[in-house]
BAVEX-67208 format. One record per residue (C-alpha): x, y, z; residue number from 0. Coordinates in steps of 0.5 Angstrom, whole numbers, plus 500, padded with zeros to 3 digits. Layout:
N
<X->X, Y->Y, Z->Z, num->NUM>;
...
end
This chain:
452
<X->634, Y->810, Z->436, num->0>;
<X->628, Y->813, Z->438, num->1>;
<X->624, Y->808, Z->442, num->2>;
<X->616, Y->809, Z->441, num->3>;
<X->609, Y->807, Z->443, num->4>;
<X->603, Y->807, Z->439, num->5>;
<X->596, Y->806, Z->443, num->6>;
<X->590, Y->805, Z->439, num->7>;
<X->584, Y->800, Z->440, num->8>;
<X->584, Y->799, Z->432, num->9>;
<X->588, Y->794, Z->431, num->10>;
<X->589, Y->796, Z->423, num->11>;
<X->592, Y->804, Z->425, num->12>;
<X->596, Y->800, Z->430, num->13>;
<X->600, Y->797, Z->425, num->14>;
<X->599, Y->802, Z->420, num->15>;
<X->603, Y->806, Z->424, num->16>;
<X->608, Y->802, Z->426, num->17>;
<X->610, Y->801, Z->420, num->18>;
<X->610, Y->808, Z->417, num->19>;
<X->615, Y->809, Z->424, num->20>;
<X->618, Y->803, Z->422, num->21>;
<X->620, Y->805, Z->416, num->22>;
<X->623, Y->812, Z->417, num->23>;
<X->628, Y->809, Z->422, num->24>;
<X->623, Y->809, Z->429, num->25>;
<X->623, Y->803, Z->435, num->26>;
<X->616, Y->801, Z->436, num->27>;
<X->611, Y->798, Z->441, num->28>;
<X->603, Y->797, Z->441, num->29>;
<X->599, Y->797, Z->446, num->30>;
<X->590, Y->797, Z->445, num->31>;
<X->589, Y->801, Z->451, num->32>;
<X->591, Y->805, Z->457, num->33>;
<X->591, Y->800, Z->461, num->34>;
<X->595, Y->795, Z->457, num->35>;
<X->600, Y->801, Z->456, num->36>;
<X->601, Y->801, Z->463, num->37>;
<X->603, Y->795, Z->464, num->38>;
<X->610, Y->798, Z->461, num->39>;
<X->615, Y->803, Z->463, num->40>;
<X->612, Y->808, Z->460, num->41>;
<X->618, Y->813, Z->463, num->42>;
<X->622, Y->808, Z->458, num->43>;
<X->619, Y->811, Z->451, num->44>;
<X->620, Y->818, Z->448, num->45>;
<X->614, Y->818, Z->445, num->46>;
<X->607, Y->815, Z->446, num->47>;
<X->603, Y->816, Z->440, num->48>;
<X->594, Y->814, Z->443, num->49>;
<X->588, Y->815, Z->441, num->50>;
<X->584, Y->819, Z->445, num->51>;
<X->578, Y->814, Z->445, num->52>;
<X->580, Y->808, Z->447, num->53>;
<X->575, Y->803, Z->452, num->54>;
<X->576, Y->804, Z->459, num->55>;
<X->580, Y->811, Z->461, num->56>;
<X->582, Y->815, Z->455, num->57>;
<X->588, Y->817, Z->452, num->58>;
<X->589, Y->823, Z->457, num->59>;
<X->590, Y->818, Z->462, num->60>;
<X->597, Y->816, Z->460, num->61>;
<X->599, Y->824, Z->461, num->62>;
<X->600, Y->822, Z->468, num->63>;
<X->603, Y->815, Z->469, num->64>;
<X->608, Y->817, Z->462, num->65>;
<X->613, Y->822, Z->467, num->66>;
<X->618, Y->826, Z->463, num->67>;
<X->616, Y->822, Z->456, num->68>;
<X->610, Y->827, Z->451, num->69>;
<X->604, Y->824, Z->449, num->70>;
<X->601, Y->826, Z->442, num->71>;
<X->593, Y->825, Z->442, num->72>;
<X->589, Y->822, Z->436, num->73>;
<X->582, Y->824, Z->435, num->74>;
<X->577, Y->822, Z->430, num->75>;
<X->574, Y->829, Z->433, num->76>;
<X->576, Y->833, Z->429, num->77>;
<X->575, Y->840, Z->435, num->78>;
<X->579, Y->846, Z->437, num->79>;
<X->575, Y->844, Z->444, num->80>;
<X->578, Y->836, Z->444, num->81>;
<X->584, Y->840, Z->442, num->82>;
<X->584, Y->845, Z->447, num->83>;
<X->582, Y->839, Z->453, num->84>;
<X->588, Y->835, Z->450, num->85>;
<X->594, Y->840, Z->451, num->86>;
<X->590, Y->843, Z->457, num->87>;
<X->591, Y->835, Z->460, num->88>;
<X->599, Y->836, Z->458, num->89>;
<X->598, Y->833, Z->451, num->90>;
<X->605, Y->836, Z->447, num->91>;
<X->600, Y->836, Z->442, num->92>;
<X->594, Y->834, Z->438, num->93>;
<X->593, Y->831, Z->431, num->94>;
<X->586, Y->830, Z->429, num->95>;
<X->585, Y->823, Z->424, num->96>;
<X->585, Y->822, Z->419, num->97>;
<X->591, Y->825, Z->418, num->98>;
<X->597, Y->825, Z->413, num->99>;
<X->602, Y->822, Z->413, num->100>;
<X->608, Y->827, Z->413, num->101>;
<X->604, Y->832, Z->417, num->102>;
<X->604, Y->826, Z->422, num->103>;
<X->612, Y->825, Z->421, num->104>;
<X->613, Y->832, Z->422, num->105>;
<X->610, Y->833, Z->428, num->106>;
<X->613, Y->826, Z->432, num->107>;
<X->619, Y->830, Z->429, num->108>;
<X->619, Y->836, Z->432, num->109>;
<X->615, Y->833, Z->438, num->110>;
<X->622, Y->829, Z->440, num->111>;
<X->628, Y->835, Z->437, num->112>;
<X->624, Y->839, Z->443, num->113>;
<X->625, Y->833, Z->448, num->114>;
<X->632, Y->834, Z->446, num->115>;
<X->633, Y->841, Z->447, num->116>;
<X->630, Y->839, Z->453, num->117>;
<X->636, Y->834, Z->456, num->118>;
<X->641, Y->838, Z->453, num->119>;
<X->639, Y->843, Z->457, num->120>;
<X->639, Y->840, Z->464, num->121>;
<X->645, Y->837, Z->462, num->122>;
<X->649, Y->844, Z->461, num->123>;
<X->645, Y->847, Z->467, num->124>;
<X->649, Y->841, Z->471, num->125>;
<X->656, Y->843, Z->468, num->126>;
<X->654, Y->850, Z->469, num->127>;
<X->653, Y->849, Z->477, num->128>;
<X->659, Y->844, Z->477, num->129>;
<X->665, Y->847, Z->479, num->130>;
<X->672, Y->845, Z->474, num->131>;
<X->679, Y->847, Z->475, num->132>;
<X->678, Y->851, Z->467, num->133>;
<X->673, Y->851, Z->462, num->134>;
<X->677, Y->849, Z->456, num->135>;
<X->684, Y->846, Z->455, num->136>;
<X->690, Y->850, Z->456, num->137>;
<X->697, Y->849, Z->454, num->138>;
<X->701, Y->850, Z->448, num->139>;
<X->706, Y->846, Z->451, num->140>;
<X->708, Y->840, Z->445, num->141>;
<X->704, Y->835, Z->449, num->142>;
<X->698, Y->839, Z->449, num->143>;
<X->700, Y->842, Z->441, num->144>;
<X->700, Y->834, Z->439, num->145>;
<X->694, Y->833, Z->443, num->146>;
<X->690, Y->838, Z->440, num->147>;
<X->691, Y->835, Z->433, num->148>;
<X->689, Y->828, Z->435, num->149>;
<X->682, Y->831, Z->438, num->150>;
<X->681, Y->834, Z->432, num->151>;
<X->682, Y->829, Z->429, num->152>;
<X->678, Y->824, Z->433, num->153>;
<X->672, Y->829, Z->434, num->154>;
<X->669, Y->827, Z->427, num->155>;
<X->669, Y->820, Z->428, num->156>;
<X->664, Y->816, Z->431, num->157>;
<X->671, Y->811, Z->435, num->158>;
<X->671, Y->809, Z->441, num->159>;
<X->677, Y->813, Z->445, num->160>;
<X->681, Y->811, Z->451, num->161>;
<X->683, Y->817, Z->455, num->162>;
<X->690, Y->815, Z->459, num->163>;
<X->693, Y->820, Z->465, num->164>;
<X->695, Y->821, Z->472, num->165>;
<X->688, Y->824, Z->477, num->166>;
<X->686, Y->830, Z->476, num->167>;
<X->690, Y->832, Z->469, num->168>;
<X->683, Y->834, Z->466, num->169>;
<X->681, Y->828, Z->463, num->170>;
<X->673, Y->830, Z->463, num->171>;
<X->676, Y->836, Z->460, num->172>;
<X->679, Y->832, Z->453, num->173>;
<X->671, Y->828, Z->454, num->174>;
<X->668, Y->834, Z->453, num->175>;
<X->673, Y->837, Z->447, num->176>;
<X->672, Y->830, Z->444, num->177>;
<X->663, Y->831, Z->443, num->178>;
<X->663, Y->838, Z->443, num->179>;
<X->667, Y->838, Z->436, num->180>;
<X->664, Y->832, Z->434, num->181>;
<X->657, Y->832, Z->431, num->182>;
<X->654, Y->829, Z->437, num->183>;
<X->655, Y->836, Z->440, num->184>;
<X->647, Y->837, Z->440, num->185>;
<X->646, Y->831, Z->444, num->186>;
<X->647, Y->830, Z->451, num->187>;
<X->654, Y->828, Z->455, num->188>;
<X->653, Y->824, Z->460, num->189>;
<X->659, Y->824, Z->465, num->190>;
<X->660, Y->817, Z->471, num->191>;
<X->666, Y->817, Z->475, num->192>;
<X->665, Y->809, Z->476, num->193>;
<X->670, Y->810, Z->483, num->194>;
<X->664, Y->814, Z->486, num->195>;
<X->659, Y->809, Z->485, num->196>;
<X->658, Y->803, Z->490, num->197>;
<X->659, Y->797, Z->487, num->198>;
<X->652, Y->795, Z->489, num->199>;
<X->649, Y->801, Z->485, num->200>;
<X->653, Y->801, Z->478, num->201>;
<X->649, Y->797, Z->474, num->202>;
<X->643, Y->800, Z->476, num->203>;
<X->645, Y->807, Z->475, num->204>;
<X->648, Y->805, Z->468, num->205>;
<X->644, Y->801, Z->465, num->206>;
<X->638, Y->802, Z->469, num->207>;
<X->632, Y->798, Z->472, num->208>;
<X->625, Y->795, Z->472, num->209>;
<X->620, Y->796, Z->478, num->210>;
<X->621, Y->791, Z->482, num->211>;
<X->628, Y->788, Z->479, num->212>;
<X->632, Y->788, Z->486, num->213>;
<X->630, Y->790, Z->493, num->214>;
<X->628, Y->797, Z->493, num->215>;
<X->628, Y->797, Z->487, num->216>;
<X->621, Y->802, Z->487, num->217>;
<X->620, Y->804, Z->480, num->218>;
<X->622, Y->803, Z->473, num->219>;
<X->629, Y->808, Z->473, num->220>;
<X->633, Y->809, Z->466, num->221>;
<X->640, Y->809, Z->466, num->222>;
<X->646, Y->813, Z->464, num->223>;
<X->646, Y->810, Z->458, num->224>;
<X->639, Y->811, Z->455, num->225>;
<X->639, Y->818, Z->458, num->226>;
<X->646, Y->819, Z->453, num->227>;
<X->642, Y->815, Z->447, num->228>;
<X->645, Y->820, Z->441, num->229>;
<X->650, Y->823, Z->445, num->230>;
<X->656, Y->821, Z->448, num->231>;
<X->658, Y->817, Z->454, num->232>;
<X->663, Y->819, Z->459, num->233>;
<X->667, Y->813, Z->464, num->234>;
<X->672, Y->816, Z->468, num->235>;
<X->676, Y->811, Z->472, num->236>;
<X->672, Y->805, Z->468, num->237>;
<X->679, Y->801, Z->471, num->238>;
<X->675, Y->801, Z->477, num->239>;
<X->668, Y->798, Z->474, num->240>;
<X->665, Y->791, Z->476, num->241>;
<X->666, Y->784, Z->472, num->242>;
<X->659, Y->785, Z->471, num->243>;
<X->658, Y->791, Z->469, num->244>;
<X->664, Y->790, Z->464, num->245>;
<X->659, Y->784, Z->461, num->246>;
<X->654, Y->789, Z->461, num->247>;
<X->658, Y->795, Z->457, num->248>;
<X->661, Y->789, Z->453, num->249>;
<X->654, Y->789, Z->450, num->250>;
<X->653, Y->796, Z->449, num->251>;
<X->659, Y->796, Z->444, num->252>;
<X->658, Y->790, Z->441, num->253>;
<X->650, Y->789, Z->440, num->254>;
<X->649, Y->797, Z->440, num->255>;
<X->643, Y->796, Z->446, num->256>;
<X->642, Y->796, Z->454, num->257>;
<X->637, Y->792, Z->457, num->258>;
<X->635, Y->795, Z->464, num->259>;
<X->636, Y->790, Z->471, num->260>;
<X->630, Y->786, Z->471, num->261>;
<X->628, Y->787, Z->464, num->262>;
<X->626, Y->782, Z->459, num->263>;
<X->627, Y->786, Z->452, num->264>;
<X->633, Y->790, Z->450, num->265>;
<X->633, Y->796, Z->446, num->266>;
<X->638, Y->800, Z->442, num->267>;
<X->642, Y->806, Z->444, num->268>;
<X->646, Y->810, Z->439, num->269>;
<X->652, Y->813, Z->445, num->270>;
<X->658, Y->814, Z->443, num->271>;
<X->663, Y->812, Z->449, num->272>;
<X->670, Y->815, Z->452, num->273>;
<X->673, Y->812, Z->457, num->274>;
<X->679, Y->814, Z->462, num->275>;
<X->684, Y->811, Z->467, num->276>;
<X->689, Y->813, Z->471, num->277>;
<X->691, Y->806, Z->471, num->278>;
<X->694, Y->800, Z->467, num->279>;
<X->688, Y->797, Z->464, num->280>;
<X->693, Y->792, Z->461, num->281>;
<X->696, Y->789, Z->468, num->282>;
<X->689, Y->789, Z->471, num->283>;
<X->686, Y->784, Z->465, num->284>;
<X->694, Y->780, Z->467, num->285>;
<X->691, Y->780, Z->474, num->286>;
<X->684, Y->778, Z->471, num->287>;
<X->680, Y->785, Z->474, num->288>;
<X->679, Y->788, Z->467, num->289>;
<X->676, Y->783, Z->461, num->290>;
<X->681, Y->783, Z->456, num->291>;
<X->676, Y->783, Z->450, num->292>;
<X->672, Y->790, Z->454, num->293>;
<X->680, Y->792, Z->454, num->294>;
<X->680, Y->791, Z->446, num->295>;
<X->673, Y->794, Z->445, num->296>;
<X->676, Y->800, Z->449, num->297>;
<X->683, Y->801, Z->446, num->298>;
<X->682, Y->803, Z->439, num->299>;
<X->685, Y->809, Z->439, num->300>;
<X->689, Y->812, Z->446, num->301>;
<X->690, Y->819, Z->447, num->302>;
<X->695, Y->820, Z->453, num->303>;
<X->694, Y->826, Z->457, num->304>;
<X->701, Y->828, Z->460, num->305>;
<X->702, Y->830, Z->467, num->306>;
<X->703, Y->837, Z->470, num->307>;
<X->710, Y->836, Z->471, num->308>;
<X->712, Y->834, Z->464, num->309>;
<X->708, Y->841, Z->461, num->310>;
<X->713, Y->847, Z->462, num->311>;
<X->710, Y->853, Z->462, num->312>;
<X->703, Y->851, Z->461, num->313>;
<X->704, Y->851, Z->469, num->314>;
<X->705, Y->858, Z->469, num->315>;
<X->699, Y->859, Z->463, num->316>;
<X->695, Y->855, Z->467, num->317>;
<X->696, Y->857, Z->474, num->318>;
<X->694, Y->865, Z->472, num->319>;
<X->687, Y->864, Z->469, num->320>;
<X->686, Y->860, Z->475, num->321>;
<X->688, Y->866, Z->479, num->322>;
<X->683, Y->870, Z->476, num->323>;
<X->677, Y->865, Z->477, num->324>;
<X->679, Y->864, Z->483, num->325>;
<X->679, Y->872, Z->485, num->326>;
<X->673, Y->874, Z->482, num->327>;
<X->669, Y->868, Z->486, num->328>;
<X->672, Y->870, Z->493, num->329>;
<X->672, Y->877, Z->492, num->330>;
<X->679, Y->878, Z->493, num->331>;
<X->683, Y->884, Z->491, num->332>;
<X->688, Y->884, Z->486, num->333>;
<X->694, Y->879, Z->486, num->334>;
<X->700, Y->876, Z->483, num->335>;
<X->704, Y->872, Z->484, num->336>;
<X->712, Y->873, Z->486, num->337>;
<X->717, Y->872, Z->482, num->338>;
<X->719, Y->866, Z->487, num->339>;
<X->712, Y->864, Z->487, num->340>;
<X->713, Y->862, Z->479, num->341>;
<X->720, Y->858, Z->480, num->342>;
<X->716, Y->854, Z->485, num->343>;
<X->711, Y->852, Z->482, num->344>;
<X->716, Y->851, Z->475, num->345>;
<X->720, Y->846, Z->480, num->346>;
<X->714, Y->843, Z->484, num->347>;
<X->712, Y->836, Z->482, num->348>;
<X->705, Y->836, Z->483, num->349>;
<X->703, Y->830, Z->485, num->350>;
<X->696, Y->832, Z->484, num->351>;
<X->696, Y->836, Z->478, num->352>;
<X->692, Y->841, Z->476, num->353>;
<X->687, Y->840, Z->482, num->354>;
<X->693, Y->840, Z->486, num->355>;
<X->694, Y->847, Z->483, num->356>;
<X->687, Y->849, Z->484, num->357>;
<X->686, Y->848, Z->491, num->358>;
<X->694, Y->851, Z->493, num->359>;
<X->692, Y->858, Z->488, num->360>;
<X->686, Y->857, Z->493, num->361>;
<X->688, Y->857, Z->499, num->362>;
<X->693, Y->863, Z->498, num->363>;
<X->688, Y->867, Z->495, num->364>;
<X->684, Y->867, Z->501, num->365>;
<X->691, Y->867, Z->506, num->366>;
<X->694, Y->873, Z->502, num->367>;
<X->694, Y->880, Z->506, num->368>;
<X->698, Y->883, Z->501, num->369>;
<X->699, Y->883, Z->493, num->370>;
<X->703, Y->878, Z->492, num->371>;
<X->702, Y->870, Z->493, num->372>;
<X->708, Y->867, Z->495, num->373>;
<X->711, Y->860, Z->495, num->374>;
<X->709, Y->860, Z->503, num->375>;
<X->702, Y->861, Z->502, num->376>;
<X->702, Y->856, Z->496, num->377>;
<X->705, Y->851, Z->501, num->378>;
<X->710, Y->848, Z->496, num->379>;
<X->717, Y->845, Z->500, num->380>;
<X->722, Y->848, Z->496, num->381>;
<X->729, Y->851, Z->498, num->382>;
<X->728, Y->858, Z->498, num->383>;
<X->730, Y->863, Z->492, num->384>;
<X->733, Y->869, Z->492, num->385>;
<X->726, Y->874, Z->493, num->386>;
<X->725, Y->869, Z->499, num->387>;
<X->732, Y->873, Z->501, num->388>;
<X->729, Y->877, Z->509, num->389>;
<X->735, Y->881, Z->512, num->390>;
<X->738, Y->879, Z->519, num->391>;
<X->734, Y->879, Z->524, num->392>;
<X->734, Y->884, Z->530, num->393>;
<X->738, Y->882, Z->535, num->394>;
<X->733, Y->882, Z->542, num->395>;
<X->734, Y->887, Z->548, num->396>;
<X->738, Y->884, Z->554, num->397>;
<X->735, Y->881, Z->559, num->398>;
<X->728, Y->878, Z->555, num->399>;
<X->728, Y->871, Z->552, num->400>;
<X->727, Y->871, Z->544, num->401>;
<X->719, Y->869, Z->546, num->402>;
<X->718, Y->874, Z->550, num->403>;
<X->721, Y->879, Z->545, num->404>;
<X->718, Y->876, Z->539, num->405>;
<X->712, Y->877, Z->543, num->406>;
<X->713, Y->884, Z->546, num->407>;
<X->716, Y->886, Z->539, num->408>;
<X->709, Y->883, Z->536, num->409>;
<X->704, Y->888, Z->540, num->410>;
<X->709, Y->894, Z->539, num->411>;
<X->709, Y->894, Z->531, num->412>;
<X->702, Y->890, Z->528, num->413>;
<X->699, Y->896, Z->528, num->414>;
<X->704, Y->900, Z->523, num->415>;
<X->706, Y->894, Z->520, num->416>;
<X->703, Y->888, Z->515, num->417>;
<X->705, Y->882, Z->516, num->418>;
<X->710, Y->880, Z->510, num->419>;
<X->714, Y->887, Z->514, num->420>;
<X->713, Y->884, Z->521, num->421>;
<X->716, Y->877, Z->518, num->422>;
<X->721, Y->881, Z->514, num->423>;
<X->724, Y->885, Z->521, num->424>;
<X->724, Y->879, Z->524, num->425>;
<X->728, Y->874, Z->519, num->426>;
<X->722, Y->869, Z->519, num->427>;
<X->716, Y->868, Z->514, num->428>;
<X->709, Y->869, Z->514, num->429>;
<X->708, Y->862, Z->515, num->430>;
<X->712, Y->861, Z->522, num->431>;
<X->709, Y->867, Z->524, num->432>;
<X->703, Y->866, Z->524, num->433>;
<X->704, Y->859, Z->527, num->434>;
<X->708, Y->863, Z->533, num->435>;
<X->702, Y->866, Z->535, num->436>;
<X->698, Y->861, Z->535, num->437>;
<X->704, Y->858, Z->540, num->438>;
<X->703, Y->864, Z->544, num->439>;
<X->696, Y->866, Z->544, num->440>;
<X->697, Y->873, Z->539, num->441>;
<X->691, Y->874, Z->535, num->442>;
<X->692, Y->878, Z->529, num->443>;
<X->690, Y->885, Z->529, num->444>;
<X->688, Y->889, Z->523, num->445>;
<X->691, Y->896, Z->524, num->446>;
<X->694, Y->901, Z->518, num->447>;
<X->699, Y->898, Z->516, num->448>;
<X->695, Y->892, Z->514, num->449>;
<X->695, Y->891, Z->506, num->450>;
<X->688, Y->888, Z->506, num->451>;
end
């Protein structure tokens, strides 16, 4: 619901216009004067209605103090040049009195559709620059193909959804799915991850805060939560939130309002929430760390996101797209992986999952030399496979130790041959070698037969 102050030194249009908003659906406040509206958190508004006359400083004076919040100015004066000057002050726009009451609608209409546009657009540039594992949630698997039925189905309603699944399986990217097939999809998705906040903080950046509320509070500051009003609310690890701050989310669900820290009045919010957890929320309420009430509120419906593990191709599927990412954005030349490579990765467990996969794709895209990215440069422990096969290796001259012929050998060939060829005539991989001239101080030299 959308939160809005009418100042007007005339009493009667205040409350004419109250309840004219009142009635389509609009919050309303009042104010007689710039300086009566001060003593509110303006920023707390999204739309401020005033008269340009007012006793004191004008209307135009509260384009200053209202940060982010637009101003529409009134005006008996019915002029291009009190237009031009009110708009040129920052007003968002100028309605002249006496005005009709639909045109007037309209215009707090379209004034707060393109404040909207306007937070949904900050909120894509911040997933735009935010950095994911995949854009979109891969997978044919028959995990994945159940859970996309459920999310298609979930998506219309406006249920609160509890996300289940191990760190790093993409449980944000089953959030984002939720919202954006759902009909919030034009409002803003606001994510928190409630591990990464400090206990001392998470109340306020959730619910927000009057000036002078706590020590350092220095302003007036709109939680995440006002800032999702309309849209959906994503917490990740919500095991990890504070019992006070449970309180608090408890409110939200039941009463559909937020009230800031320091605050005397509630307002309303329309979020929808999405929670996640790679935790059991039923032990922690026996162990008296999550409310058992907050836990019934969260778990209407449970979507259970399975482990990388347990999604059998899906590895593959996902590991090549990652590949492709991660070459365009290194500028590396083209690779693939072997076909040792592909076993490994089918047999590995991936304790970290998708963000596991991510970070080992990465890490061999930028230590591969040749074509192909092997388990090595993955850095999965697994037996060797049948490509992993090297030929004996050579047998050294009488007389020289195996480190003074790996050393000599090493200087007479590096510049014919490339790495993997080196490790292969040698009978060891790239890994221990790479590690033995570290040992032996030989650096690598780039020559011909280097496929770089």
């Amino acid at each position: 619901m959308n939160y809005l102050l009418v100042v007007d030194d005339e009493a009667v249009i205040r409350t004419g216009l109250r309840r004219l908003l009142e009635r389509h659906g609009y919050q309303v406040a009042e104010a007689g004067s710039v300086d009566e509206a001060l003593q509110q958190s303006l920023d707390g508004f999204d739309l401020i209605i005033s008269d340009l006359r007012l006793p004191g400083l004008p209307g135009t004076a509260l384009i200053e103090h209202a940060g982010q919040t637009p101003v529409l100015i009134m005006t008996s004066f019915a002029s291009i040049r009190s237009a031009v000057d009110a708009v040129r002050a920052g007003a968002a726009d100028y309605i002249a009195k006496p005005f009709d009451h639909d045109d007037l609608l309209l215009t707090v209409e379209r004034i707060l559709r393109e404040r909207l546009l306007q937070r949904q657009n900050a909120a894509l540039r911040q997933d735009i620059s935010r950095e994911r594992p995949a854009t979109g949630i891969i997978g044919s698997s028959p995990a994945m193909q159940e859970l996309h039925r459920r999310i298609q189905r979930m998506a219309s309603l406006n249920t609160t959804v509890l996300i289940h699944g191990e760190s790093g399986t993409g449980k944000e990217l089953v959030a984002r799915a939720l919202h954006e097939q759902g009909p919030r999809s034009q409002a803003p998705l606001i994510s928190v991850n409630c591990a990464a906040i400090p206990e001392s903080l998470i109340e306020s950046e959730l619910f927000g805060h009057e000036k002078g509320a706590f020590t350092g509070a220095q302003g007036m500051r709109k939680g995440l939560v006002e800032a999702a009003d309309g849209g959906s609310l994503f917490l990740d690890e919500i095991g990890e939130l504070p019992l006070e701050a449970q309180a608090r989310l408890l409110r939200l669900l039941q009463e559909k309002e937020v009230r800031r820290l320091g605050a005397t009045q509630s307002r309303k919010v329309d979020v929808r929430l999405i929670a996640a957890t790679h935790r059991n929320l039923r032990q922690l309420v026996s162990a008296g760390l999550f409310r058992e009430d907050l836990f019934f509120r969260l778990n209407v419906v449970e979507l259970v996101l399975p482990p990388l593990r347990e999604r059998g191709d899906d590895i593959i599927e996902i590991a090549r797209i990652l590949l492709e990412r991660t070459i365009e954005r290194v500028g590396s030349h083209p690779l693939s992986f072997s076909p040792c490579a592909l076993e490994a990765m089918r047999e590995y467990r991936w304790p970290g999952n998708i963000r596991e996969l991510e970070n080992a794709i990465e890490r061999a895209v930028i230590l591969c030399d040749d074509s192909a990215i092997t388990p090595e440069l993955l850095a999965i422990d697994l037996p060797a496979c049948a490509d992993d096969v090297r030929p004996e290796p050579l047998d050294p001259p009488t007389g020289l130790s195996l480190e003074d012929y790996f050393q000599h050998f090493v200087l007479e060939h590096q510049d014919q041959m490339s790495e993997t060829e080196l490790a292969q005539k040698l009978g060891i991989s790239r890994k221990t070698l790479w590690e033995r001239r570290q040992r032996l101080g030989i650096p690598r030299r780039r020559g011909a037969g280097d496929t770089t």
